[in-house]
C-alpha positions in Angstrom: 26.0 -27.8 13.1 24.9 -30.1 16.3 22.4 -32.0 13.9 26.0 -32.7 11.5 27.9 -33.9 14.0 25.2 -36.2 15.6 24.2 -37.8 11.9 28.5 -38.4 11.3 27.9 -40.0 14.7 25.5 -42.5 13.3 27.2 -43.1 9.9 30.7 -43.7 12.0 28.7 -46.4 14.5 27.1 -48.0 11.2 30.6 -48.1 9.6 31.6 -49.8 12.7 29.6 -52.2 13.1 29.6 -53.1 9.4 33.1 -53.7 10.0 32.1 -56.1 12.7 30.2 -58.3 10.5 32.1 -58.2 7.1 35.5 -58.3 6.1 36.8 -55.2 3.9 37.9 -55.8 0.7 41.8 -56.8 0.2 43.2 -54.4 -2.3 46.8 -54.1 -3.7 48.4 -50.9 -5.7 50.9 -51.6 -7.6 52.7 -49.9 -10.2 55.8 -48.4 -11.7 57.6 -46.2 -9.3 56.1 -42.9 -9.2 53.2 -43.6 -10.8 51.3 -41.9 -8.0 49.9 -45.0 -6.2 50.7 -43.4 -2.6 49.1 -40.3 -3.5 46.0 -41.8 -4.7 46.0 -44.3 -1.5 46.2 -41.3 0.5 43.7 -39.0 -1.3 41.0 -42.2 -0.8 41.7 -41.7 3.0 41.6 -38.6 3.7 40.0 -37.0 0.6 43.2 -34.6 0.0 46.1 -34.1 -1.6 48.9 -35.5 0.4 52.8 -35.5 -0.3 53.8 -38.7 -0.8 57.7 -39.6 -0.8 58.6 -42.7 -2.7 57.5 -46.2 -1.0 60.1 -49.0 -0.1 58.0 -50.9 1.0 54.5 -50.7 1.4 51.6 -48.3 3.0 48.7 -50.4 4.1 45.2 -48.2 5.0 41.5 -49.0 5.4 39.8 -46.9 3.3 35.7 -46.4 3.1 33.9 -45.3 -0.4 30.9 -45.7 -2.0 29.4 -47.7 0.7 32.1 -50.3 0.6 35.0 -50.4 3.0 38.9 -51.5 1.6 42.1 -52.6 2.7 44.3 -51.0 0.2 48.2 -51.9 0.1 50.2 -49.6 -1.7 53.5 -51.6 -2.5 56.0 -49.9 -4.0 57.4 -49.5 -7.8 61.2 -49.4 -7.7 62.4 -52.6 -9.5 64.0 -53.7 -7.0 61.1 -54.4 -5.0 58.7 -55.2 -7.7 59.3 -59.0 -7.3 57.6 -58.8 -4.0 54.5 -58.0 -5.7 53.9 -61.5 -5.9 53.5 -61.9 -2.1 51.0 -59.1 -1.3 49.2 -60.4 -4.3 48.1 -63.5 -3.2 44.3 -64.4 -2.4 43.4 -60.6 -3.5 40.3 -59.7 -4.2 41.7 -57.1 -7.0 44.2 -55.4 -8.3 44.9 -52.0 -8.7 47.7 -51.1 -11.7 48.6 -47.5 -11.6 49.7 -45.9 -14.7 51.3 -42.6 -15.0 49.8 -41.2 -18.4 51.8 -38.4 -19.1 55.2 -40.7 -19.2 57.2 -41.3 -21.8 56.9 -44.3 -24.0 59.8 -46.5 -22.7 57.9 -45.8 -19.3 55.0 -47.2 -20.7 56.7 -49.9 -22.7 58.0 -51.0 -19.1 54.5 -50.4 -17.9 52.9 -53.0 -20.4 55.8 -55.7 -19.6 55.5 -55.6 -16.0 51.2 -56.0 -16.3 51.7 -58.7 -18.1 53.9 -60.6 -16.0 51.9 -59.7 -13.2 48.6 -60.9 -14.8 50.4 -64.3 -16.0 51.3 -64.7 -12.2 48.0 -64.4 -10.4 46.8 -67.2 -13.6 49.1 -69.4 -12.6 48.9 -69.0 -9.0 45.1 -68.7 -9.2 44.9 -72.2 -11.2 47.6 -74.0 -8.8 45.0 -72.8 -5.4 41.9 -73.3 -7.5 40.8 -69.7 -6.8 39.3 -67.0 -9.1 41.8 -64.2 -11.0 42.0 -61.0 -9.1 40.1 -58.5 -11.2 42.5 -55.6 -12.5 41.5 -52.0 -12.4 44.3 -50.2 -14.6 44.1 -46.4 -13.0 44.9 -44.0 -15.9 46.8 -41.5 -13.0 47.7 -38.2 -13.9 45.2 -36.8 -16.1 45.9 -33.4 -15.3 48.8 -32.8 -17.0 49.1 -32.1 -20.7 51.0 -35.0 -21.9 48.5 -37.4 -20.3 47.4 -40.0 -23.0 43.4 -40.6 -23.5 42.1 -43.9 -22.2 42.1 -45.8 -25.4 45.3 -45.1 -26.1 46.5 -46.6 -23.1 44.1 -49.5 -23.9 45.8 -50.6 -26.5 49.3 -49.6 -25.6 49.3 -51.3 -22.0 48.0 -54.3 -24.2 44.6 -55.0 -22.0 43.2 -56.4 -25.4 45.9 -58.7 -25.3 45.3 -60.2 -21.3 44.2 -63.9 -21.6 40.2 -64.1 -21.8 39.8 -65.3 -17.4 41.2 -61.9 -16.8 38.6 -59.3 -15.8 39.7 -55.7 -16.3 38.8 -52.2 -16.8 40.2 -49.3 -17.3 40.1 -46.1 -15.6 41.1 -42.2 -15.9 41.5 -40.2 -12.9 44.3 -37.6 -11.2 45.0 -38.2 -8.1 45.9 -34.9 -7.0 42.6 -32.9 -7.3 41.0 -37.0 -7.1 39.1 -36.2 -10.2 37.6 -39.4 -11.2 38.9 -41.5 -8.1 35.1 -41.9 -7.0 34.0 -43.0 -10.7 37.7 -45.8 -10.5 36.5 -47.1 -7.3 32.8 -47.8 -8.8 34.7 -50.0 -11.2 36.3 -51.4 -9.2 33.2 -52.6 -6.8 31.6 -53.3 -10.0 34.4 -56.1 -11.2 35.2 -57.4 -7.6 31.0 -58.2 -7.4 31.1 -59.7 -10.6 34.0 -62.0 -10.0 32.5 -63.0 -6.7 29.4 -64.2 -8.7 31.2 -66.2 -11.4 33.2 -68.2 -8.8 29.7 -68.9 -6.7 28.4 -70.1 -10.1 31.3 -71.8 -10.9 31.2 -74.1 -7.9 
């Protein structure tokens, strides 16, 4: 027990002075509103299920996994607030989408038009600052329950096919709940933040 606690010693001092040296990635959830972005921000910080009651405005955490530390923002998915998306979005690194998959299809419908506003924002924006597009991870949430769809049906019906050739994606299934595939998301996500990073350096 005294040899545990003296090794999450050492990995808490290595985290921290990582932290001195590198900047965490910026991340921003966004969403439809009860999509389950606060529960999954809240399940990648303290690796449990915590009851979430609806954001109205944002939840902002720093978040380590797989060797990589985050600044998530979870901004919140009423419509009334969903044009402020645009100003926690700027100079992202990514972009996480969370998508309920059990909802019904005017849900989703709504789902697939906001995205693509949202992805036809960071082009333009990205073009005007000569920057790179914020990759987008689209977090298939909700899994668990029996109405979720499978992932390639939400491919096609979020319209990620569709998303103009500069935009990086992937897509992901996961329940944030139990955080069954969170670990396997957050991969991804590394994965298309690394890649981006290279493509601008060779793009200079």
């Amino acid at each position: 027990m005294r040899v545990n606690r003296v090794v999450d010693a050492a990995q808490s001092l290595m985290w921290d002075l990582v932290s001195l040296v590198s900047r965490p990635l910026h991340v921003v959830l966004v969403g439809l509103d009860s999509s389950g972005k606060s529960t999954v921000l809240f399940r990648l910080k303290y690796g449990q299920y915590v009851a979430a009651v609806p954001t109205v405005g944002f939840n902002c955490e720093k978040v380590r996994c797989g060797g990589v530390q985050w600044l998530l923002w979870d901004v919140g998915g009423a419509e009334r607030v969903r044009p402020l998306w645009r100003s926690y979005t700027r100079a992202t690194d990514a972009l996480v989408f969370v998508v309920d998959s059990s909802c019904c299809q005017d849900r989703l419908d709504e789902a697939r038009e906001e995205l693509g506003r949202l992805a036809k924002q960071q082009g333009v924006s990205c073009a005007a600052h000569g920057r790179p597009r914020p990759p987008i991870l689209v977090l298939a949430n909700k899994q668990d329950l029996p109405a979720a769809r499978p992932a390639h049906h939400l491919a096609k019906a979020l319209g990620l096919h569709d998303l103009s050739e500069q935009q990086s994606w992937a897509l992901a299934p996961a329940c944030a709940v139990t955080g069954e595939g969170l670990d396997e998301a957050m991969d991804a996500l590394q994965c298309l933040v690394s890649k981006n990073k290279k493509q601008a350096k060779t793009s200079k």
